[in-house]
C-alpha positions as CSV (number, residue, x, y, z in Angstrom):
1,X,0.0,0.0,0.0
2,X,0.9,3.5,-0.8
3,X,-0.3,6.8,-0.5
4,X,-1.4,9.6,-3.2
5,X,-1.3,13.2,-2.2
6,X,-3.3,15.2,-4.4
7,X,-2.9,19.3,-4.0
8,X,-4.9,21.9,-5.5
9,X,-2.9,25.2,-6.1
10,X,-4.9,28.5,-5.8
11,X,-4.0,32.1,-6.0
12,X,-5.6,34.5,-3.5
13,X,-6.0,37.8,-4.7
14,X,-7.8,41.0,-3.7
15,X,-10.1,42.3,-6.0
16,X,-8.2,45.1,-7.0
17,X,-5.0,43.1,-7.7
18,X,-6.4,41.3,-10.7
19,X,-6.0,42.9,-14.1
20,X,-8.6,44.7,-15.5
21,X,-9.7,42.2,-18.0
22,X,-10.0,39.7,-15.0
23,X,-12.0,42.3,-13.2
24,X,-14.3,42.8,-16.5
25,X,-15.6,39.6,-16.4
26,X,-16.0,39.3,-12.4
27,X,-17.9,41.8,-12.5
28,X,-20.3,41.1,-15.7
29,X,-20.7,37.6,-12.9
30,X,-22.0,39.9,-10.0
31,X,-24.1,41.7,-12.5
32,X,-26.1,38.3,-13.2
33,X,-27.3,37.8,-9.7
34,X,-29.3,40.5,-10.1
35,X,-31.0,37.8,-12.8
36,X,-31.1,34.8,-11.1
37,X,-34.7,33.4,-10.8
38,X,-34.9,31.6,-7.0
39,X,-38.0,31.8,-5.2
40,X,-36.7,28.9,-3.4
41,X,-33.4,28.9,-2.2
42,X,-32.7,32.9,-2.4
43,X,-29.2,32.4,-3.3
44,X,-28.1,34.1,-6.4
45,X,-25.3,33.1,-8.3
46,X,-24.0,35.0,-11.7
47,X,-21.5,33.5,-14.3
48,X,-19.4,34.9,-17.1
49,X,-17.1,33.1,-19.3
50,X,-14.4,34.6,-21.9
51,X,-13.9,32.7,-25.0
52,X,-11.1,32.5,-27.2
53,X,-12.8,35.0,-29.9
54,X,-12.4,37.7,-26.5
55,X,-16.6,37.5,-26.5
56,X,-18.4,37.9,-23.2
57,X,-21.1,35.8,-22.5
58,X,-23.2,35.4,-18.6
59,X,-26.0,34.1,-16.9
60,X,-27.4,33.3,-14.1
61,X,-29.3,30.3,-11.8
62,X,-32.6,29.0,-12.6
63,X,-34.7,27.2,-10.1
64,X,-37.9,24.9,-10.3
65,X,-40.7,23.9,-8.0
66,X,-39.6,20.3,-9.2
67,X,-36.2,20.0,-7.8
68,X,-33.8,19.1,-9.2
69,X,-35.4,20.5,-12.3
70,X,-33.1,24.1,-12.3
71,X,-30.0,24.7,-13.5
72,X,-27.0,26.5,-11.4
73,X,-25.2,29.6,-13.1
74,X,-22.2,27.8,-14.1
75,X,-23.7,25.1,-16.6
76,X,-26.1,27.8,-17.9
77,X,-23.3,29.8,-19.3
78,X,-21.1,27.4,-20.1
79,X,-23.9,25.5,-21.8
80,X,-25.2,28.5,-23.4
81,X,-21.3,29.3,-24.6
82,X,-21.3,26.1,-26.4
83,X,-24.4,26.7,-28.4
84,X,-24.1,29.6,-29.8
85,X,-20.2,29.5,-30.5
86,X,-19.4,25.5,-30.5
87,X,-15.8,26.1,-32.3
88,X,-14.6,28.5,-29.7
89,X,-13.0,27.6,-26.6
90,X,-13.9,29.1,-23.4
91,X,-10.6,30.7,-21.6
92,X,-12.3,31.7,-18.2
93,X,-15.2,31.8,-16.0
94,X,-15.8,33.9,-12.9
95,X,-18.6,32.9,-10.2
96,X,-20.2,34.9,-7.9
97,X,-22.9,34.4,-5.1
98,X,-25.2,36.7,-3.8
99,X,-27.2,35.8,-0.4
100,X,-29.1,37.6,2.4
101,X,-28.7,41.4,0.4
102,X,-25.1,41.1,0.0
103,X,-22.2,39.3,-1.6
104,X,-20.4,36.2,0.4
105,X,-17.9,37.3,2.1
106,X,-15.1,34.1,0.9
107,X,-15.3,32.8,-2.9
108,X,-18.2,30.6,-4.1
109,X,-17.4,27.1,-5.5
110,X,-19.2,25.2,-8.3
111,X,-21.2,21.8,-7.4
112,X,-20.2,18.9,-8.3
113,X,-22.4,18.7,-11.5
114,X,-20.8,22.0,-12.2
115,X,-17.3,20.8,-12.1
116,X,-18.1,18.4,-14.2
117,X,-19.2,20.3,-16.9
118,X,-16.5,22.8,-16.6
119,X,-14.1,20.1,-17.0
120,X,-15.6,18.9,-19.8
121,X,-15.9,21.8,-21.6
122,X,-12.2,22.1,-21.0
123,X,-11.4,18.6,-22.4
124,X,-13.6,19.4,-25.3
125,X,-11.2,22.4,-26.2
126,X,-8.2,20.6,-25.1
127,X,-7.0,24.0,-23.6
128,X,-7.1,24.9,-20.1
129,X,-10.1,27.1,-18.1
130,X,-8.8,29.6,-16.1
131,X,-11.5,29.8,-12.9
132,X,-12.2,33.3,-10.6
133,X,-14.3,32.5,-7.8
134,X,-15.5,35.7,-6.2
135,X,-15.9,36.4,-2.7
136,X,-16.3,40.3,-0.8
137,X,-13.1,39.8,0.9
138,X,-11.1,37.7,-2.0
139,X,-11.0,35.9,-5.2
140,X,-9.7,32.8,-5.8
141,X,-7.9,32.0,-9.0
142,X,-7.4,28.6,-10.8
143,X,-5.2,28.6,-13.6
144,X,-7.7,25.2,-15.0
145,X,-10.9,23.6,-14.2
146,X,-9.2,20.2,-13.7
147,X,-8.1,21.6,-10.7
148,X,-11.4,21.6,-9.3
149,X,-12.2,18.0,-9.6
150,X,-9.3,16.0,-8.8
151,X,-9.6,11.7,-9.9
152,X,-11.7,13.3,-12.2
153,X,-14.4,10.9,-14.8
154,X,-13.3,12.7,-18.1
155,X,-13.2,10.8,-21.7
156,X,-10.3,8.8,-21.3
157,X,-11.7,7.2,-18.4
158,X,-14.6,5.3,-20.9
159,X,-12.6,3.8,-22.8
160,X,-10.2,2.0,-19.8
C-alpha cells in the first residue's frame, strides 16, 4: 500500500489586484445575480465566461418547483457558450454568489455537476479554463478547471 497526495494550487488575490480584463468579467458575474430566478433557495449566483474569440457571455441560476429540475449559473453559461459558439473555446469563468442582500464574504465554489461540466468543456477544447471564484473579501484563482475535480471521470476514463 501507498499513498497519493493530491494538492490543489490556488491564488488568492484582492479584488483590486487582478488585471482589468479579470476584473471585466467578475464583475459582468456579480451583475447576473441580479438575474437569477430563485424563489426557493434565495441564493443568487452569476456567471461569465471569456472565449477565445475575447466574447463575453453570462447568466445566471434557474430554479424549479420540481427540484432538481433548475440549473446552477455555471452550466447555464457554459452551456449557453457552447451553443451559440461550438468552435470557440472558453478561456475563463468567474462565479459569484449573492445571499441575504449582500455578496459572500469568501469565494463561491461550483457543485459537483458543475465541475463536471466545466471540465468537460475544458477537455472538449483541449486547452485549459482559467477559474475566478469571487468572494467580498477575495478571489480565488485557478489557472484550470481540472483543478477543481481532482480523480476526475473525463473521456479517457470510458474507454479504460
Amino acid at each position: 500500500m501507498y499513498q497519493k497526495r493530491i494538492e490543489t494550487n490556488i491564488a488568492v488575490y484582492r479584488f483590486d489586484e487582478l488585471d482589468a480584463a479579470d476584473q471585466a468579467l467578475l464583475n459582468k458575474a456579480k451583475e447576473q445575480v441580479a438575474k437569477s430566478y430563485v424563489p426557493y433557495s434565495h441564493f443568487h449566483v452569476g456567471a461569465a465566461v471569456r472565449l477565445a474569440n475575447g466574447e463575453v457571455l453570462a447568466g445566471s441560476n434557474q430554479e424549479n418547483a420540481a427540484y432538481p429540475s433548475g440549473l446552477c449559473a455555471e452550466r447555464v453559461t457554459l452551456f449557453y457558450a457552447n451553443a451559440q459558439h461550438p468552435e470557440v473555446p472558453v478561456r475563463a469563468l468567474a462565479i459569484a454568489g449573492w445571499t441575504n442582500g449582500h455578496f459572500l464574504e469568501q469565494p463561491i465554489t461550483p457543485c459537483g455537476a458543475c465541475r463536471q461540466v466545466l471540465l468537460e468543456t475544458e477537455t472538449r477544447y483541449g486547452q485549459d479554463i482559467r477559474v475566478l471564484l469571487y468572494g467580498a473579501e477575495c478571489v480565488y484563482v485557478l489557472e484550470r478547471a481540472s483543478d477543481l475535480l481532482p480523480l476526475c471521470f473525463v473521456r479517457d476514463s470510458l474507454e479504460g
